[in-house]
DOVOMAR-959499 format. One record per atom (N, C-alpha, C): residue in three letters; x negated, y, z. Coordinates in steps of 0.1 Angstrom, whole numbers, plus 5000, padded with zeros to 4 digits. Last residue first. Layout:
<pts>
ALAXYZ
...
</pts>
This chain:
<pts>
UNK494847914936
UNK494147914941
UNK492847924931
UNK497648224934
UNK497248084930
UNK495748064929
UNK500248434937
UNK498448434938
UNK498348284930
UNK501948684953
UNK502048574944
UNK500548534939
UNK502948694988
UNK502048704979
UNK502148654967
UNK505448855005
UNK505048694998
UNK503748734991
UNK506249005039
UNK505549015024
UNK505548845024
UNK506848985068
UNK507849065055
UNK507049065042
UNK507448755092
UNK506948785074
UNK507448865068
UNK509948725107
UNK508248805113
UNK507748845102
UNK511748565101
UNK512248695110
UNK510848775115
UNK509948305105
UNK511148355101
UNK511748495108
UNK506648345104
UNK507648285109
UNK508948395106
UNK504048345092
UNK504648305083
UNK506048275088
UNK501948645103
UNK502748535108
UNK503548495093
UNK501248905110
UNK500248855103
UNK500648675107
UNK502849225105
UNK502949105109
UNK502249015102
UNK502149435092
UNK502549465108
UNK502349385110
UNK499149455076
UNK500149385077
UNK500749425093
UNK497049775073
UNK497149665072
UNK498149655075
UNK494350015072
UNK495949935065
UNK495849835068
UNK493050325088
UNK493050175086
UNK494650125077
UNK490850545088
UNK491950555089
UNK491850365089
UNK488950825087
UNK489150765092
UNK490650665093
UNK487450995054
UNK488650975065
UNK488450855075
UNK486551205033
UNK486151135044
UNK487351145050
UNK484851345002
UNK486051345010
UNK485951245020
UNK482451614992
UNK482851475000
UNK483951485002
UNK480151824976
UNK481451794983
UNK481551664983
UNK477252024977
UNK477451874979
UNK479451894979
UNK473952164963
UNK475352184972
UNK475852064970
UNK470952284966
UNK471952204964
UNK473452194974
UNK470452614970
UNK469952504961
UNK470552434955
UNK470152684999
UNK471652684995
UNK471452604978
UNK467952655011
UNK468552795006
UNK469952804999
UNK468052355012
UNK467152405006
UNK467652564998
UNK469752145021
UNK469252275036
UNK468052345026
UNK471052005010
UNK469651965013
UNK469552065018
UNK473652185011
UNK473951995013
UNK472451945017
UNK475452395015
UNK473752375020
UNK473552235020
UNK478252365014
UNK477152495006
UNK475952505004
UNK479952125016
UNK478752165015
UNK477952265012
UNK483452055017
UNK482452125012
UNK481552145017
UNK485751815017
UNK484651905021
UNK483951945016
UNK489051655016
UNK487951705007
UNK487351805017
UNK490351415036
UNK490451535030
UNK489251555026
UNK492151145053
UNK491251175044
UNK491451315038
UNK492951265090
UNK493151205076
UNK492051235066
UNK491951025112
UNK491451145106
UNK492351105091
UNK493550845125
UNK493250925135
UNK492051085130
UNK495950675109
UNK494750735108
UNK494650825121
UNK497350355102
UNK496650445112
UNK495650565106
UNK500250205086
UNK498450255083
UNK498550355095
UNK502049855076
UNK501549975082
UNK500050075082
UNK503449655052
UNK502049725058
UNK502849905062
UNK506249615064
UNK505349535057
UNK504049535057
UNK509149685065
UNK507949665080
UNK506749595077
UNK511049585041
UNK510649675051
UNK509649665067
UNK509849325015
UNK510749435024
UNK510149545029
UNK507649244988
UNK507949285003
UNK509449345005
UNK505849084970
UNK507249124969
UNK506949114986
UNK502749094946
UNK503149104962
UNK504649164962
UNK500048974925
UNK501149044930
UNK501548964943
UNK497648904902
UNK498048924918
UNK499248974912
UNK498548674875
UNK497948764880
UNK498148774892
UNK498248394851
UNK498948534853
UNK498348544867
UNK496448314835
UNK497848274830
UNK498348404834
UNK493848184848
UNK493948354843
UNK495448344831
UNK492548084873
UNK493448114869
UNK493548244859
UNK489848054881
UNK490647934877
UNK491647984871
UNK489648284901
UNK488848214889
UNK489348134877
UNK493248414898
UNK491548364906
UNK490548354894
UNK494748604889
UNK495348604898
UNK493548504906
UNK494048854866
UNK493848724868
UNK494548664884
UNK494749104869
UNK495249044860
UNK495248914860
UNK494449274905
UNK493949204890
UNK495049124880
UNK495349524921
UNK496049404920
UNK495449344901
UNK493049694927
UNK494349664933
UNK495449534933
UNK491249674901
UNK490749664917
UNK491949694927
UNK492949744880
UNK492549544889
UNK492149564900
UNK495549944877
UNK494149884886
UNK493949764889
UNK498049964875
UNK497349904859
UNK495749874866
UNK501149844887
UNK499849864887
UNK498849784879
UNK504349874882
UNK503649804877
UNK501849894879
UNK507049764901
UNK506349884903
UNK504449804895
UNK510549664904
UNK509149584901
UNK508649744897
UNK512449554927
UNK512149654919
UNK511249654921
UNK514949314929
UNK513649334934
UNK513149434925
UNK517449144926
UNK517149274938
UNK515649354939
UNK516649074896
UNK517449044907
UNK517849134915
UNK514349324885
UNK514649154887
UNK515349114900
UNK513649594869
UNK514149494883
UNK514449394878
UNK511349884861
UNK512249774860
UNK512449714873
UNK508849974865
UNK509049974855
UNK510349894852
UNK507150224883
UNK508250134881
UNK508550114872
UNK505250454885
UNK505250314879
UNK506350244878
UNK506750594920
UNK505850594908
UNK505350424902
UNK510450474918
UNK509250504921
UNK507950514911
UNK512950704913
UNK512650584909
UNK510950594911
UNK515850844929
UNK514150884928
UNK513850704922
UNK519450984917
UNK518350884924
UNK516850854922
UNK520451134900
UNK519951184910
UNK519551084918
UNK522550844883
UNK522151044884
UNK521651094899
UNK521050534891
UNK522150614889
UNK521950754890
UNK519350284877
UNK519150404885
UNK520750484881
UNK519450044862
UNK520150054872
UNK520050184884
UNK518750144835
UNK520450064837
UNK520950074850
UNK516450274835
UNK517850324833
UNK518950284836
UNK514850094839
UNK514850184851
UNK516050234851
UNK516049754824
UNK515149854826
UNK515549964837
UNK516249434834
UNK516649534837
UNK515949664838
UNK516049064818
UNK515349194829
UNK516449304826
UNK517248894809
UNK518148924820
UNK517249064822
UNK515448824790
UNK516848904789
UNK517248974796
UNK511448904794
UNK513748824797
UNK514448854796
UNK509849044791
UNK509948984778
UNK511448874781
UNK509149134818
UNK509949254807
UNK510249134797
UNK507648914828
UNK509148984833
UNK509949064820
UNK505148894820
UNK506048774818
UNK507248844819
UNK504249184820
UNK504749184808
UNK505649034809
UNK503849144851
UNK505049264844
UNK505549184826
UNK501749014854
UNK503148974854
UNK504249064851
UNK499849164840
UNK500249074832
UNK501149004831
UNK499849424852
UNK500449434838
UNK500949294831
UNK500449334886
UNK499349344878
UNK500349404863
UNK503249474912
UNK501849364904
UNK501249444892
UNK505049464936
UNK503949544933
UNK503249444921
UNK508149484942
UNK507249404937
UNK506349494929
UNK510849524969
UNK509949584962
UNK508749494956
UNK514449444978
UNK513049494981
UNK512149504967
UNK517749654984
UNK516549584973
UNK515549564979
UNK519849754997
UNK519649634996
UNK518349564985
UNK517849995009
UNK519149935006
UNK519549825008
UNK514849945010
UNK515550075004
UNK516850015002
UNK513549685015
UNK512649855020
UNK514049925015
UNK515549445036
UNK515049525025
UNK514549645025
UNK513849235064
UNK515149345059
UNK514349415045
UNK513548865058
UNK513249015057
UNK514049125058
UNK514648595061
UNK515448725061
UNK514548905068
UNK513048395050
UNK512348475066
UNK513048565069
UNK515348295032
UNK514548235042
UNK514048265057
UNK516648505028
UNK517648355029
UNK516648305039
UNK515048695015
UNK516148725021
UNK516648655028
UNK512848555003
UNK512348665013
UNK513748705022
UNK514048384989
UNK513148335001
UNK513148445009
UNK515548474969
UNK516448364977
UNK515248364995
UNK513648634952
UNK514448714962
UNK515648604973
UNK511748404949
UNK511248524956
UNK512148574965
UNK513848274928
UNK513648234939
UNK512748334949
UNK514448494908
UNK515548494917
UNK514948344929
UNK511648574900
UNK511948604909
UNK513448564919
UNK511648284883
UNK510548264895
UNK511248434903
UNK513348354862
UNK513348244877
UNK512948264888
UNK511648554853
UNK512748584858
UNK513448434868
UNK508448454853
UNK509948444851
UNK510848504857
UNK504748454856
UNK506248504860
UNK506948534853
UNK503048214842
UNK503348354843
UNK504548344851
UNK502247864855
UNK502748004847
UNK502648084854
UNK500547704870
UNK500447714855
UNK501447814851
UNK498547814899
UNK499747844892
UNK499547794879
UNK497247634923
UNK496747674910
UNK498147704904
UNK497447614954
UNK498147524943
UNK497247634937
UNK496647764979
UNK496247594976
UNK496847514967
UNK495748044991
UNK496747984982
UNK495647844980
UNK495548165024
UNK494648115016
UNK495848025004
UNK497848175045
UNK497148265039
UNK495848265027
UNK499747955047
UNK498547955056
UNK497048075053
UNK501847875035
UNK502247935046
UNK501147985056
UNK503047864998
UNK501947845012
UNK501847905022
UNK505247734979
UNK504747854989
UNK503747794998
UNK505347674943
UNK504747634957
UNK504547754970
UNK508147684917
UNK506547704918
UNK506547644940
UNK509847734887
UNK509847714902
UNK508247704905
UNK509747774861
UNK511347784869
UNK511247744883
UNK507947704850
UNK508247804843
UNK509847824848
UNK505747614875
UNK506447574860
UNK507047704858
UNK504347714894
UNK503847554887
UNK504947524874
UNK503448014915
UNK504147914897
UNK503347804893
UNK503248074944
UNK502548014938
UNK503247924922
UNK502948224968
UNK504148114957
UNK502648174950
UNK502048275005
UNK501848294990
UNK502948174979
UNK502348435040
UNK502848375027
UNK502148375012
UNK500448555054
UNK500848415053
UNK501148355041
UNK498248795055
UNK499948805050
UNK499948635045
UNK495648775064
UNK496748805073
UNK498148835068
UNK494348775044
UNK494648645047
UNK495548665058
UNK495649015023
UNK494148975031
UNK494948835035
UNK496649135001
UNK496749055001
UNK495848965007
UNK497549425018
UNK498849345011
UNK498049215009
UNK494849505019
UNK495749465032
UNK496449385028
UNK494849564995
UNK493649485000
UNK494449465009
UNK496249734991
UNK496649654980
UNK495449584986
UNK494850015006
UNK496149935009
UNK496549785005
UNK492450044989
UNK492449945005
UNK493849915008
UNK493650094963
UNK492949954963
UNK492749914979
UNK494950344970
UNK495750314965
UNK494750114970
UNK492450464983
UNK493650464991
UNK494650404987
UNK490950504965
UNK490250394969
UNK491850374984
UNK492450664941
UNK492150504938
UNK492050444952
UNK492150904960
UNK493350814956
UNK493650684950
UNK489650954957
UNK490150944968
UNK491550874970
UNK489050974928
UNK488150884936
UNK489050844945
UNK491051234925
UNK490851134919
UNK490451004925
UNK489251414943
UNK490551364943
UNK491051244940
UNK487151404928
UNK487051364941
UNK488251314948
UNK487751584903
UNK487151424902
UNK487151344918
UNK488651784915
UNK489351724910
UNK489151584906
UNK486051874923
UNK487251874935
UNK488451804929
UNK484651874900
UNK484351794905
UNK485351714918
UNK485652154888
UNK486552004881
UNK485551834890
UNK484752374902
UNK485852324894
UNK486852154891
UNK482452284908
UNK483152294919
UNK484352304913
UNK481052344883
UNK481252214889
UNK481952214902
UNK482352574861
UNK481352564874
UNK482252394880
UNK480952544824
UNK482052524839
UNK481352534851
UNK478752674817
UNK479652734812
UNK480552694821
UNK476052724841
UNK476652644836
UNK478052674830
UNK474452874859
UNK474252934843
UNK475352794832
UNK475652844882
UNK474953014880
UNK475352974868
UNK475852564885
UNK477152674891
UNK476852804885
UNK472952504882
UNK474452454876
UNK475752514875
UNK472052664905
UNK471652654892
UNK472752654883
UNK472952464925
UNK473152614928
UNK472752674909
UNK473852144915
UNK472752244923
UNK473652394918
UNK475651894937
UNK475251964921
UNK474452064926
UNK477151554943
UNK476351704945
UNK475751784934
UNK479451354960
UNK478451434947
UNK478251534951
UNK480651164983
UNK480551254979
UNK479651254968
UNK483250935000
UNK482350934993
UNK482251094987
UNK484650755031
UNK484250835024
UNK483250865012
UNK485850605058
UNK485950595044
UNK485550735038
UNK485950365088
UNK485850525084
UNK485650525069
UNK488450205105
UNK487550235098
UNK487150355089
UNK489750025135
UNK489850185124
UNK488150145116
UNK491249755133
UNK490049825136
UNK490149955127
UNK494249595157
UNK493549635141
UNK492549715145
UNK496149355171
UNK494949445168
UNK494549475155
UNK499349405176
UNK498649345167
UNK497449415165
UNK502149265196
UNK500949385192
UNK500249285182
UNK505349235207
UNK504249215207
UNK503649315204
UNK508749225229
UNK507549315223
UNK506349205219
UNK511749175235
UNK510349095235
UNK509449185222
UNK514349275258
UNK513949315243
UNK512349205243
UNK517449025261
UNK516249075267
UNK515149135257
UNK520849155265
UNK519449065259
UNK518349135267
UNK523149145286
UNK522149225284
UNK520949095276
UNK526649085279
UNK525949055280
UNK524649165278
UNK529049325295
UNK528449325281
UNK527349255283
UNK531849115316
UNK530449255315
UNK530049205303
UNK535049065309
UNK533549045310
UNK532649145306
UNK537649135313
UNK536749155326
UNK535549095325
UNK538749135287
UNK538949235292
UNK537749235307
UNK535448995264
UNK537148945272
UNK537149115277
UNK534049025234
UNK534049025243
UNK535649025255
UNK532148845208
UNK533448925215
UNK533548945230
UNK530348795196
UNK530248935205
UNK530748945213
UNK528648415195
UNK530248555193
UNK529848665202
UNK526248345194
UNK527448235189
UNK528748385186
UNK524148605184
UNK525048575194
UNK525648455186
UNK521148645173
UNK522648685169
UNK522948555181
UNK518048825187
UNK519148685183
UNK520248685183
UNK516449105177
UNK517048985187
UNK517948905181
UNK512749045163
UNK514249085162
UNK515249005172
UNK510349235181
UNK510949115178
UNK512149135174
UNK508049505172
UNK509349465183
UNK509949355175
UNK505149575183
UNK505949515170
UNK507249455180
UNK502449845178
UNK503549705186
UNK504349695175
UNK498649755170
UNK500049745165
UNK501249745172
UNK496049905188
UNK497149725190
UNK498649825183
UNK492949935178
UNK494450015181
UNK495249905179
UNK489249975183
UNK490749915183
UNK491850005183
UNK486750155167
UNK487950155181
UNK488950055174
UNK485450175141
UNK485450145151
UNK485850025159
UNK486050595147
UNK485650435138
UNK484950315145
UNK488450625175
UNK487050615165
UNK486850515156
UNK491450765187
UNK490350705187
UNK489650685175
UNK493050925198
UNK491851025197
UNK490750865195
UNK495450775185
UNK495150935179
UNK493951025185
UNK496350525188
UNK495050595181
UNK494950735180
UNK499750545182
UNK498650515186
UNK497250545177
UNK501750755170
UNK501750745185
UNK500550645189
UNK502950555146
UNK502550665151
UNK502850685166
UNK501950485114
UNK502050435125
UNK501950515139
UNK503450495080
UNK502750545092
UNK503250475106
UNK504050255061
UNK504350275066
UNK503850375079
UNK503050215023
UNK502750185040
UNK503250285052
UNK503950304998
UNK504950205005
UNK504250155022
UNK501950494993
UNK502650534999
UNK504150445004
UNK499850334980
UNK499550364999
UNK501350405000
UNK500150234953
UNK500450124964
UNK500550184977
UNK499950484937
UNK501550344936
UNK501250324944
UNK499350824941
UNK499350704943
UNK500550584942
UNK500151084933
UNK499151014919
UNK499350834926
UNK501151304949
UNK501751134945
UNK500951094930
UNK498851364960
UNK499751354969
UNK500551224963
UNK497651544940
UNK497051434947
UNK497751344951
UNK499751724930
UNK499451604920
UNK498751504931
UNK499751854955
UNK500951774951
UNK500351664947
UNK497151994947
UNK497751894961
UNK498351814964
UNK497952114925
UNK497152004927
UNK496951954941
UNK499952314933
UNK499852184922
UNK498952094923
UNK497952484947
UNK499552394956
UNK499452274951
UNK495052524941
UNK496152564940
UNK497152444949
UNK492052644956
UNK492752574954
UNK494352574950
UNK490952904962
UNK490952894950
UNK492052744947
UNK489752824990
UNK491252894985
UNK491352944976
UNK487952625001
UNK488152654992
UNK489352704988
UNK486152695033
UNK487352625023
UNK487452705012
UNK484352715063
UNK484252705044
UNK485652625040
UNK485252855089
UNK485352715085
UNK484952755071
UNK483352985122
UNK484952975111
UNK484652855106
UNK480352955128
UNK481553055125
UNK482453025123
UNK479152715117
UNK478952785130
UNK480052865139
UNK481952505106
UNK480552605101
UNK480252635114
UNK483152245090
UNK482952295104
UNK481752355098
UNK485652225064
UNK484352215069
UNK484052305079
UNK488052135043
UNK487752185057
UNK486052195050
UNK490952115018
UNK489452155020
UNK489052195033
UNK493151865021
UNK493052025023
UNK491252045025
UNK496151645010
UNK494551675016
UNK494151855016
UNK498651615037
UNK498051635020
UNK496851675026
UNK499351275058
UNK498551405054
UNK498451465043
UNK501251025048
UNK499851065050
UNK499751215048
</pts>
């Protein structure tokens, strides 16, 4: 995604703020756990509106041969490639505050200060909770679901229909990582690993196993470990989110043993934007001599699942939930 950058369309030129520093652009940039595992999507939408449609493509995987081999006078068999799509709706996102001209004159901080920093802030939660809304809409099929403390239920119909009685085990991921690889053979995000986003409460079932694995044991010199991470299980590198409005503690009503979460591969959620989100300025926010002033950040953009199927070679996310 885009770093964010102060605009605003004036008569003349543009208002920005070039008091801004680098560092805090940065800081914006990676404050987030969940957007930056989505995948940009690119080449569609790019002059379209909130809104507007934009069709996902999604290229099928081809089918392994009985044998490659090939003889001295046989031609190279030709597959056939098979495309789909997947509609999605852009949607537009934004929120602002405002402060008066006053406030800025005789106020020991000036609010343009530390409000551009509160907006930041805002802007990265709500980027970090719509992503982590995608991850667990009804368009990612899969959900497990723990019924013991060594195996549990998948549901293939996007709505969970067991009630979990436990937390998460170190069990319960070496079945995760048997399913996602063995079953729908996902490809893995980074190597051979994939990735497990959740709540504090399935973290803390995980960390309290032998077997777990802190950051240290298996990061080697000069390797990036992501933001939050807090460990692995099996193949799966667990990234611990402390936002409920991302991934809650409770996993339903009914349920409060253990929590959301989501193990993916590679091609999992994707994101469109045709605006990216960035901070504005107002100098004249009520048109009252300049009075009150305003900043906003606004974007146009969308998340969601490439694949909104439970079929083998299509699913790249599990949910873990319970009903």
């Amino acid at each position: 995604m885009a770093a964010h950058n102060w605009t605003f369309d004036a008569d003349v030129g543009v208002y920005k703020n070039h008091t801004m520093s680098n560092q805090l652009l940065l800081q914006s940039v990676g404050a987030c756990k969940v957007a930056p595992f989505a995948r940009p999507i690119k080449g569609v939408g790019a002059f379209k509106h909130k809104g507007e449609t934009v069709n996902l493509p999604i290229l099928k995987e081809l089918s392994d041969p009985t044998s490659a081999q090939l003889d001295e006078d046989t031609r190279i068999p030709i597959d056939k490639l098979e495309l789909g799509s997947r509609a999605i709706t852009l949607v537009e996102f934004g929120r602002g505050v405002e402060y008066t001209n006053l406030a800025q004159q005789f106020g020991k901080f000036d609010p343009a200060n530390y409000l551009q920093k509160a907006l930041m802030r805002q802007m990265n939660r709500v980027l970090d909770t719509t992503c982590a809304t995608a991850m667990k809409s009804t368009d990612v099929k899969l959900i497990f679901q723990p019924t013991s403390l060594t195996g549990g239920t998948f549901d293939t119909s996007g709505t969970p229909n067991t009630t979990a009685l436990a937390n998460l085990t170190f069990d319960h991921m070496g079945v995760l990582a048997d399913y996602i690889a063995g079953d729908i053979h996902a490809p893995p995000f980074e190597g051979d690993e994939y990735i497990m986003l959740g709540c504090r409460k399935n973290m803390r079932g995980l960390k309290q196993d032998p077997q777990w694995q802190d950051v240290h044991k298996y990061l080697q010199k000069g390797e990036l470990f992501f933001k939050g991470e807090v460990g692995k299980a099996e193949n799966i590198r667990c990234i611990q989110v402390d936002r409920e409005a991302a991934f809650a503690n409770s996993a339903s009503a009914t349920c409060t043993i253990m929590g959301e979460g989501v193990v993916f591969g590679d091609e999992a959620i994707g994101y469109v934007e045709t605006e990216s989100p960035q901070l504005y300025a107002d100098p004249n926010y009520q048109s009252d001599f300049g009075r009150t002033k305003a900043m906003a950040w606004r974007g146009i953009y969308v998340y969601a699942s490439i694949w909104d199927t439970a079929s083998d070679g299509e699913a790249k996310i599990i949910r873990v939930s319970s009903a």
